[in-house]
N, C-alpha and C positions, 0 to 999 in steps of 0.2 A: 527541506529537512525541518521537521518540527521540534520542536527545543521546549521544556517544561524547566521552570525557573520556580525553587521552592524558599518560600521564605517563613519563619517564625513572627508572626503578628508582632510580638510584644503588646505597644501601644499604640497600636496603629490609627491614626484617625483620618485618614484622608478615602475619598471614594474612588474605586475601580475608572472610572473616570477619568477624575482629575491624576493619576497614576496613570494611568497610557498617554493622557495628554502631555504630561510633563516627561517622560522617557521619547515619544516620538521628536517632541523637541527639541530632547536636548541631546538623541543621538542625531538629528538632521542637523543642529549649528555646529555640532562637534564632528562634521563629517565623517560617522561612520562607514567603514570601508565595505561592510558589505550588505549587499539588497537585502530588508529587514520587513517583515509582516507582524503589528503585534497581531496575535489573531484573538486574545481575551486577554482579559485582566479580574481573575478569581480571588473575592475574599473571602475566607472560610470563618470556622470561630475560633481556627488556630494559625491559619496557614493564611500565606497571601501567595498564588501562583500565576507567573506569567508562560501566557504561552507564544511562543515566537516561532513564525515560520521566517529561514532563510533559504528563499528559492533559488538560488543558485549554486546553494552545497550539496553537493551530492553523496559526500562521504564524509563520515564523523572523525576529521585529524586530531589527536591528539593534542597538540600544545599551541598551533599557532591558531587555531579556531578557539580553544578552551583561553586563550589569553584574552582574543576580543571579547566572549562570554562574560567572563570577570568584570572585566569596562562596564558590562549591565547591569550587571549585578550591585557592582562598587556605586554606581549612581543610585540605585532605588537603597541602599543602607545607609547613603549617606544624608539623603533629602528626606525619606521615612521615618530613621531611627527601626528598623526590622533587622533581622540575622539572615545572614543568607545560610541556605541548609546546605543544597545541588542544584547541579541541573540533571535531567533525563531527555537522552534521546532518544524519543518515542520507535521504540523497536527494542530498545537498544537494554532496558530497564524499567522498574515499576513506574507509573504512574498515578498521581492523584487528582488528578480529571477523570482521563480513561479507565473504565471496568475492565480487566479482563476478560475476554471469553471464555469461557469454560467447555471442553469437551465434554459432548452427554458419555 
């Protein structure tokens, strides 16, 4: 399941980089309970979006997946200084990676 993580730049100064390297980190010492892929780390000139595959969900639960979410979220606004917006599960709601397709 792919996961889209939106956040509000503010001040942001660190690089898409140094941002995956530090959340991979510090969701591995803090033993994240579930199997996590960042698959990018998007900085725009408003937005900073992560995108996370967890291969093992199969289905988007309401509150006990939406609480580990948070966990991610609450680390990258607290080491960044960024607003967290939402997340979108890609199917599920817009996205600002993905284009829609459009029917001719």
């Amino acid at each position: 399941m792919l996961v889209e993580f939106n956040f509000e730049r503010k001040n942001l100064q660190a690089s898409a980089g140094e941002i995956q390297d530090y959340l991979e980190q510090e969701l591995r010492k803090r033993g994240y309970p579930i199997l996590f892929e960042i698959e990018s780390v998007t900085i725009m000139s408003r937005w900073l979006v992560l995108l996370i595959d967890f291969p093992t969900l199969k289905e988007h639960t309401l509150r006990p997946v939406e609480f580990l979410w948070d966990a991610i979220a609450g680390l990258i606004v607290l080491k960044y200084d960024v607003r967290y917006r939402h997340f979108t599960v890609h199917g599920e709601g817009p996205s600002l990676i993905f284009k829609e397709k459009t029917q001719p």
